[in-house]
DRENPADREN-843458 format. One line per 3 residues: number of its first residue (from 0); their letters; for each residue x, y, z of N, C-alpha, C, O, CB. Coordinates in pm, whole numbers. Glycine has a CB too. Layout:
<vexros>
NUM) A) X:Y:Z:X:Y:Z:X:Y:Z:X:Y:Z:X:Y:Z; ...
</vexros>
This chain:
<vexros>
0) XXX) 84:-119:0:0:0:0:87:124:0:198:128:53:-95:1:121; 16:246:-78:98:367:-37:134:411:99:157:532:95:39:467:-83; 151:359:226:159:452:295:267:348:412:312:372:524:1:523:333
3) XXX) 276:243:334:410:173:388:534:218:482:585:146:568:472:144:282; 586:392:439:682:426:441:648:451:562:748:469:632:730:499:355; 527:462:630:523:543:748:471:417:904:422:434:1016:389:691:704
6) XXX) 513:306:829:519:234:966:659:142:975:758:143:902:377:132:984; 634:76:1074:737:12:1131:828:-73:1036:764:-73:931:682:-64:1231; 903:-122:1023:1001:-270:1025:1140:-256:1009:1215:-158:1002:968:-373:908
9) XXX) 1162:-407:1003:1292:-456:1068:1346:-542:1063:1251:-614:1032:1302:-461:1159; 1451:-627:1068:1515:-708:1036:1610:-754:1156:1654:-663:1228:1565:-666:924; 1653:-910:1191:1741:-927:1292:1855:-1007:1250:1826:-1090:1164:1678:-982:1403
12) XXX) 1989:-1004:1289:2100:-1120:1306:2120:-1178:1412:2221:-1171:1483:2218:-1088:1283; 2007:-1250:1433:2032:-1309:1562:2120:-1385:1607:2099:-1421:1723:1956:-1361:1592; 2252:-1440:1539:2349:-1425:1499:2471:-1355:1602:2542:-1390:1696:2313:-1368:1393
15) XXX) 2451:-1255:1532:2495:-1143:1596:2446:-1111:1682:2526:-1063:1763:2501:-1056:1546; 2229:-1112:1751:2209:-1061:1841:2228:-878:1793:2263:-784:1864:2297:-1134:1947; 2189:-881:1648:2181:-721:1586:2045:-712:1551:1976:-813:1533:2279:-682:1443
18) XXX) 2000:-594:1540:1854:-569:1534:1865:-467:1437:1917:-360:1467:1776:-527:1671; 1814:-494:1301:1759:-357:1207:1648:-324:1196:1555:-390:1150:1778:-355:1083; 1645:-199:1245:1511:-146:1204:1502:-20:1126:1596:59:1115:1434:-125:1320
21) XXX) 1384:-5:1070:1371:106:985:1267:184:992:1196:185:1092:1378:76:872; 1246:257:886:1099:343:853:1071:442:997:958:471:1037:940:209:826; 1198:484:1060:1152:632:1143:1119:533:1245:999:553:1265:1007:758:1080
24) XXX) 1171:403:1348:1169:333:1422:1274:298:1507:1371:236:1463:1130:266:1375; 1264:328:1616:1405:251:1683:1386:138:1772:1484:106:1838:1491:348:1775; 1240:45:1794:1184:-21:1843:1104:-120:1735:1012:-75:1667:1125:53:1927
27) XXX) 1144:-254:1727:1067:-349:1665:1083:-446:1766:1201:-462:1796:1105:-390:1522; 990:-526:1838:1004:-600:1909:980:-730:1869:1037:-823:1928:955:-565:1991; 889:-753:1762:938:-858:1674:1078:-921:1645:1102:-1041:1659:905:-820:1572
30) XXX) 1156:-838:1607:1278:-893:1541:1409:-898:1688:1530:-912:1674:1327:-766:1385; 1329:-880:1829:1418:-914:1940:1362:-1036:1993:1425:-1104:2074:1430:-803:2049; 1248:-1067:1951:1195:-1181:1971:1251:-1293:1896:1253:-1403:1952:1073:-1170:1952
33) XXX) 1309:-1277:1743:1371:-1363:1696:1524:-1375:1761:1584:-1482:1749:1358:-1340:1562; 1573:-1282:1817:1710:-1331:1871:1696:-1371:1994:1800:-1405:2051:1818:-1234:1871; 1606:-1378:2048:1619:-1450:2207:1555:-1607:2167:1570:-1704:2242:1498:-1348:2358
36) XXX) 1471:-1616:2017:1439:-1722:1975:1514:-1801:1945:1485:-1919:1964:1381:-1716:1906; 1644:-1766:1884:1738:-1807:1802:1873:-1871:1903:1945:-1971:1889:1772:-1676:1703; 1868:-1727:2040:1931:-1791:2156:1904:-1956:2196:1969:-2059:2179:1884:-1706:2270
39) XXX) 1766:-1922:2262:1713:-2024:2330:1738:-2139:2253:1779:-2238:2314:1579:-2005:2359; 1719:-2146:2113:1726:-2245:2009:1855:-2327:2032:1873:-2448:2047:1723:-2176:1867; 1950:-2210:2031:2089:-2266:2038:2115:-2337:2136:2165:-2448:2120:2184:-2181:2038
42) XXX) 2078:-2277:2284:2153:-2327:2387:2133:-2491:2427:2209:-2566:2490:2118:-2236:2502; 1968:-2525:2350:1909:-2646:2408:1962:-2765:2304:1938:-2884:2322:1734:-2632:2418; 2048:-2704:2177:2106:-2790:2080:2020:-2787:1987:2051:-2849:1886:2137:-2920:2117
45) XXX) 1858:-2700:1990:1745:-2744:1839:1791:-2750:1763:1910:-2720:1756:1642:-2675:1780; 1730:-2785:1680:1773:-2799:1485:1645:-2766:1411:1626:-2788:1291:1823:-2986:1417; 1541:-2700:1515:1410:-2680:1430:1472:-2548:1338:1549:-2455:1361:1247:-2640:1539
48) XXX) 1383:-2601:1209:1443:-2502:1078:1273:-2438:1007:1247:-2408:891:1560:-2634:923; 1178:-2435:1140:1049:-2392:1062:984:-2236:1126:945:-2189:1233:923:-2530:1084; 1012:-2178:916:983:-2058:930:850:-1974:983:840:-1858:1023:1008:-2034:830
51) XXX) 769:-2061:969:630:-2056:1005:641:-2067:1163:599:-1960:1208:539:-2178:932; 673:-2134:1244:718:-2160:1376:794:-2010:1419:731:-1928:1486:825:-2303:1377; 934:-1986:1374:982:-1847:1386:891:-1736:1411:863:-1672:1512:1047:-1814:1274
54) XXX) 852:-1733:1291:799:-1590:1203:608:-1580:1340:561:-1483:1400:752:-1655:924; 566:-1705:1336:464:-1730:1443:499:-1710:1563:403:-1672:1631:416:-1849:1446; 601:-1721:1624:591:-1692:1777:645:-1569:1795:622:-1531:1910:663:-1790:1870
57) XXX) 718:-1476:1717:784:-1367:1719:653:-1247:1703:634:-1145:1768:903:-1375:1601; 578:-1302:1594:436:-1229:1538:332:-1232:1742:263:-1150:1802:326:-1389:1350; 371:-1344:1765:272:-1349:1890:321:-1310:1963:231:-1254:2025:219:-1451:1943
60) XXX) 411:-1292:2017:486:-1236:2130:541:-1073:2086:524:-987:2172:620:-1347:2164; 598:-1038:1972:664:-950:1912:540:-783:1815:547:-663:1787:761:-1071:1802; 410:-946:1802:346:-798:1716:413:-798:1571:508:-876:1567:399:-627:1804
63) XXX) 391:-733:1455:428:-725:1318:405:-651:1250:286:-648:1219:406:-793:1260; 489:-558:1189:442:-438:1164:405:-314:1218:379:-213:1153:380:-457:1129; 405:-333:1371:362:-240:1435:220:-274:1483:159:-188:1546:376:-128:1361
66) XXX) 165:-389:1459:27:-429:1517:61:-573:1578:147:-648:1532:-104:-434:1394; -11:-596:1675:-74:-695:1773:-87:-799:1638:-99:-773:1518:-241:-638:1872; -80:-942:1720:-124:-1090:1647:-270:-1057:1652:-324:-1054:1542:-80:-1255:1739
69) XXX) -331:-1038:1736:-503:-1009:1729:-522:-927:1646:-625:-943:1580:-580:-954:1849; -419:-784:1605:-511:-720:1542:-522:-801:1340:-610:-798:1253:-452:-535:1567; -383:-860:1349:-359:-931:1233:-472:-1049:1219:-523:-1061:1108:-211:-987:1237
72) XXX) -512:-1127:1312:-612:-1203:1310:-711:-1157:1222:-735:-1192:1106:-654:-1222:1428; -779:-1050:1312:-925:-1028:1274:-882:-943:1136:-985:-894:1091:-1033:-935:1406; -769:-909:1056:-773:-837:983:-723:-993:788:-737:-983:666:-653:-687:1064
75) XXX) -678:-1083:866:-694:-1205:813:-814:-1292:773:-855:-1357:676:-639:-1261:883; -849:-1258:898:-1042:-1353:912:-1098:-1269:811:-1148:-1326:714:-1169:-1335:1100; -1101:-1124:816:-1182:-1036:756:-1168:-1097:590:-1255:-1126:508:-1130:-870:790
78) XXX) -1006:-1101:583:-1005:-1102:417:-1078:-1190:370:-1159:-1179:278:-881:-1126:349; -1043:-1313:454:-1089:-1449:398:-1218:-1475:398:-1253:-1579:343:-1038:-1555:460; -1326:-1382:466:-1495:-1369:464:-1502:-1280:345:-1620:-1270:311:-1579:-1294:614
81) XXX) -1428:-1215:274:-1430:-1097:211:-1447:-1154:33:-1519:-1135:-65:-1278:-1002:259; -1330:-1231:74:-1273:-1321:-63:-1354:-1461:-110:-1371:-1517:-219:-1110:-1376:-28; -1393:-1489:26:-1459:-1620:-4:-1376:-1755:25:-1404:-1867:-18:-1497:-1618:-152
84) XXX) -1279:-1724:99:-1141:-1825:115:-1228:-1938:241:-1320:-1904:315:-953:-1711:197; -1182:-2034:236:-1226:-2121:272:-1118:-2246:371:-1133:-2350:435:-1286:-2151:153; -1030:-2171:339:-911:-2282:352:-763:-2232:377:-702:-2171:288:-903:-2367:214
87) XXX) -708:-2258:496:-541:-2237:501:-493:-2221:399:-434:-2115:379:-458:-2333:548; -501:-2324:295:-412:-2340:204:-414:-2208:89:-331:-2145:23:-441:-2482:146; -559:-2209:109:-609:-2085:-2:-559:-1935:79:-501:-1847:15:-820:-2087:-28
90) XXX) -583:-1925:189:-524:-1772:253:-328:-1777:223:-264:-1681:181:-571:-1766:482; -273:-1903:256:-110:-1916:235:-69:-1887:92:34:-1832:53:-53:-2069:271; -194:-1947:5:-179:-1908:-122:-206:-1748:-186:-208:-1732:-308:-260:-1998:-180
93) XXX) -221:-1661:-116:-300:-1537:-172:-100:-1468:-227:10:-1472:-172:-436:-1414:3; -156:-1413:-362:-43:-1369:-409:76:-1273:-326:38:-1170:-270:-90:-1309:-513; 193:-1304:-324:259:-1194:-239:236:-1216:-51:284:-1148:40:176:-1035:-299
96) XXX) 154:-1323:-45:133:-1314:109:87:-1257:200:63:-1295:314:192:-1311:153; 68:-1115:126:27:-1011:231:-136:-969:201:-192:-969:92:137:-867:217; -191:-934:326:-387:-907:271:-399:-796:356:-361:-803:473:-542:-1053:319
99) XXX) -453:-681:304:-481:-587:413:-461:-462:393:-431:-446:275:-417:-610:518; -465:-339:465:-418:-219:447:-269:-255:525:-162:-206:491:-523:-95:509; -284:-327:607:-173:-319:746:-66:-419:707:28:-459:776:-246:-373:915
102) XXX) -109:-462:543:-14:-576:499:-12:-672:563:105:-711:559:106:-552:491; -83:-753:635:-55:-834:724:-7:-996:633:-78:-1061:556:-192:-831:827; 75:-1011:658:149:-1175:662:70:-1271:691:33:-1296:806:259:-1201:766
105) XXX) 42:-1327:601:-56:-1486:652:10:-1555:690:-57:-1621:769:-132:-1580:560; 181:-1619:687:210:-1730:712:235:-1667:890:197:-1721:994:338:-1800:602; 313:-1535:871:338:-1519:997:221:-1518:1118:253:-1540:1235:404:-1406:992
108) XXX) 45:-1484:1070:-56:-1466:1110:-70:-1608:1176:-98:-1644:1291:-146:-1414:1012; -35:-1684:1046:-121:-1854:1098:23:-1899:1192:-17:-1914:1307:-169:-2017:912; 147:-1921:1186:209:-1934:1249:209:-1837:1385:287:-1874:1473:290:-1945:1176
111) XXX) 145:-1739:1407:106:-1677:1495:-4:-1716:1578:17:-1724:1699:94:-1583:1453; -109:-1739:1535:-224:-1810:1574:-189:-2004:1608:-268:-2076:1670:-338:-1777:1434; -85:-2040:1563:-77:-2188:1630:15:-2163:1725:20:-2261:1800:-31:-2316:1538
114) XXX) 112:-2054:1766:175:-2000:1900:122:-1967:1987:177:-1979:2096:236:-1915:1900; 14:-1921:1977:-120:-1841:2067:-176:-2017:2133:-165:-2051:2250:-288:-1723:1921; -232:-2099:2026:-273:-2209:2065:-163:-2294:2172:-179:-2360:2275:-307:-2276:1937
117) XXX) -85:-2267:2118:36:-2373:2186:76:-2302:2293:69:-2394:2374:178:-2413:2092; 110:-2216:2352:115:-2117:2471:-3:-2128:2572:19:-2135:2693:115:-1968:2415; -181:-2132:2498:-296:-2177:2603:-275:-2295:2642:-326:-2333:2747:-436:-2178:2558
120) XXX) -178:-2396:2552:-246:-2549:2576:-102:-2574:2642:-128:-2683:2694:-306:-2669:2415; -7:-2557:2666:155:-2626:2663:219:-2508:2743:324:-2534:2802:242:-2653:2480; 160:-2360:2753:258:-2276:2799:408:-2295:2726:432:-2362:2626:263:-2301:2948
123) XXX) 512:-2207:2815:649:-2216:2752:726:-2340:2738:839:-2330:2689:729:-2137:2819; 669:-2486:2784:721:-2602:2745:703:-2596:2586:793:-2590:2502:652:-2722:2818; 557:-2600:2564:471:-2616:2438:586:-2491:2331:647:-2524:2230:260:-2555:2477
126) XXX) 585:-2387:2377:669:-2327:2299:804:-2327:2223:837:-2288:2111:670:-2269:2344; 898:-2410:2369:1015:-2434:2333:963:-2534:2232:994:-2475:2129:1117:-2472:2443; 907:-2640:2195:873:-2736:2184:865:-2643:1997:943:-2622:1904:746:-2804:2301
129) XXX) 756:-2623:2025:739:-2558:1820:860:-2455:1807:841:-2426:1688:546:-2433:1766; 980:-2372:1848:1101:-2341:1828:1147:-2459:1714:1165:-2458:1592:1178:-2335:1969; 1156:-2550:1811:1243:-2659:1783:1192:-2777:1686:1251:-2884:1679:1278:-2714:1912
132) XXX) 1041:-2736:1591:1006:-2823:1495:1074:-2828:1395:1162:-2743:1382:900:-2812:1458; 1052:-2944:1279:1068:-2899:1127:995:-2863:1058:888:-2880:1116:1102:-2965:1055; 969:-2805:932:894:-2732:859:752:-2806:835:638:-2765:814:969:-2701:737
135) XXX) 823:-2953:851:715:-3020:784:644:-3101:930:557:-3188:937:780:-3133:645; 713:-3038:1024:604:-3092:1141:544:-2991:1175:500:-3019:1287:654:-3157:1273; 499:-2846:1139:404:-2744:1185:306:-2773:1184:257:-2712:1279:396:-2643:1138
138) XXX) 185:-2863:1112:38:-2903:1127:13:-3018:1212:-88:-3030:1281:-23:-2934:997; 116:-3110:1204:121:-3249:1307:107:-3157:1449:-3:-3159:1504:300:-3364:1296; 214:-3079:1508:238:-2996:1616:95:-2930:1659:41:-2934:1769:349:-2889:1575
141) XXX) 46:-2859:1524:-82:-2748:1550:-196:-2844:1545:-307:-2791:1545:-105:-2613:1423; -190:-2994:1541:-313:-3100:1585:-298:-3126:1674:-404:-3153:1729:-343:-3215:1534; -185:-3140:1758:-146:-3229:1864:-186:-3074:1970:-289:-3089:2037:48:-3315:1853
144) XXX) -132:-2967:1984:-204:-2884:2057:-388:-2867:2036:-461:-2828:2127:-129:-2759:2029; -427:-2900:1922:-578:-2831:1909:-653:-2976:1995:-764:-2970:2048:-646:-2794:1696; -573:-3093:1993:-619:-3233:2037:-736:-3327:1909:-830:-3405:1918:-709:-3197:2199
147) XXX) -662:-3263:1804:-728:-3289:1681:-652:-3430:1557:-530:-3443:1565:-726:-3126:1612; -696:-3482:1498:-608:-3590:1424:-545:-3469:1327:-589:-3356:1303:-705:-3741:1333; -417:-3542:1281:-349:-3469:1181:-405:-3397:1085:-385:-3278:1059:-281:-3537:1124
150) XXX) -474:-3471:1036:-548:-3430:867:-665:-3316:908:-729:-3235:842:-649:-3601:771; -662:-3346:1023:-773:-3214:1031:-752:-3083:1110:-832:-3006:1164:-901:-3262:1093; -599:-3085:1099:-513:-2958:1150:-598:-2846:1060:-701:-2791:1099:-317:-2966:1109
153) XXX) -534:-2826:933:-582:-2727:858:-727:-2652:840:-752:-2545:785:-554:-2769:762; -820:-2751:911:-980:-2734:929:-997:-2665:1070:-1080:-2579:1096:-1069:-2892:924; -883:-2730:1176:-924:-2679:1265:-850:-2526:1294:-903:-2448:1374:-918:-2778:1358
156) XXX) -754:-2500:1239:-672:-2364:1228:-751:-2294:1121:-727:-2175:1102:-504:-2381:1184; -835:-2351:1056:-953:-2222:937:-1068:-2209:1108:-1103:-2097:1147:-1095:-2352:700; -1105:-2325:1176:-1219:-2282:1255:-1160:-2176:1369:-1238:-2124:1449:-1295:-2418:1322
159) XXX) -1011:-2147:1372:-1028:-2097:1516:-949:-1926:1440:-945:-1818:1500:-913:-2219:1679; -908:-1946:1328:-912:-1831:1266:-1040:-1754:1225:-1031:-1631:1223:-846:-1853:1168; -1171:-1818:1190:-1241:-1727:1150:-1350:-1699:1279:-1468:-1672:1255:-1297:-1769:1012
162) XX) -1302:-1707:1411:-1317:-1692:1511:-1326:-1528:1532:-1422:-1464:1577:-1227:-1769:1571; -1192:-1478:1483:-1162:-1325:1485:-1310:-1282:1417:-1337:-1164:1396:-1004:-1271:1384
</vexros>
């Protein structure tokens, strides 16, 4: 959208434990959330490599863009009543990723929203716990918190998204 220039973001080396931010910001708390993520990751030996996991608990704890995981929710739910979307797969699929005035990130939204889940159901065990997944265990993980069979991860992350 035109008016991009006038909010938040940022970038981290967590790595380094360096924080970039931009756009007239000296505060992204998102991208300090990925280096204490990236800490914690290290110290316990993980090898989880899932971006959706990252980009989700940083979005829930961190905010994105300058807005709240809630406000990204209901601004996600909205699209997908808007569009006619029906399905995870179909919101992950929307061109470019982003839906909204506020640009909001679907993967980071839905990986945000199964951090939210996993934090009510597991607290910070449950958390360290999705840190440390693989890419391809993020829906197994987001059944096993919802107390749902596998295959019906994606049904039950459309029911508690269009919740917002």
């Amino acid at each position: 959208t035109g008016d991009y220039e006038h909010r938040t973001g940022g970038n981290a080396d967590p790595m380094d434990k360096t924080i970039y931010s931009g756009n007239n910001s000296e505060f992204y708390p998102h991208e300090l959330v990925h280096v204490y993520l990236t800490n914690i990751q290290v110290e316990a030996n993980g090898t989880g490599n899932s971006t959706m996991a990252h980009e989700g608990i940083s979005t829930y704890l961190g905010g994105s863009g300058g807005y709240t995981l809630d406000e990204h929710l209901h601004i996600l739910a909205d699209y997908a009543r808007q569009n006619k979307l029906t399905t995870i797969d179909e919101i992950l699929g929307v061109e470019g990723g982003m839906v909204g005035e506020k640009e909001t990130d679907a993967m980071y939204t839905i990986g945000g929203l199964i951090a939210k889940i996993t934090d009510k159901k597991a607290g910070y065990k449950g958390i360290l716990e999705l840190i440390n997944i693989q890419e391809d265990d993020i829906y197994p993980f987001a059944a096993k918190m919802m107390g749902v069979k596998q295959e019906q991860a994606k049904v039950a992350l459309m029911k508690e998204l269009m919740k917002y």
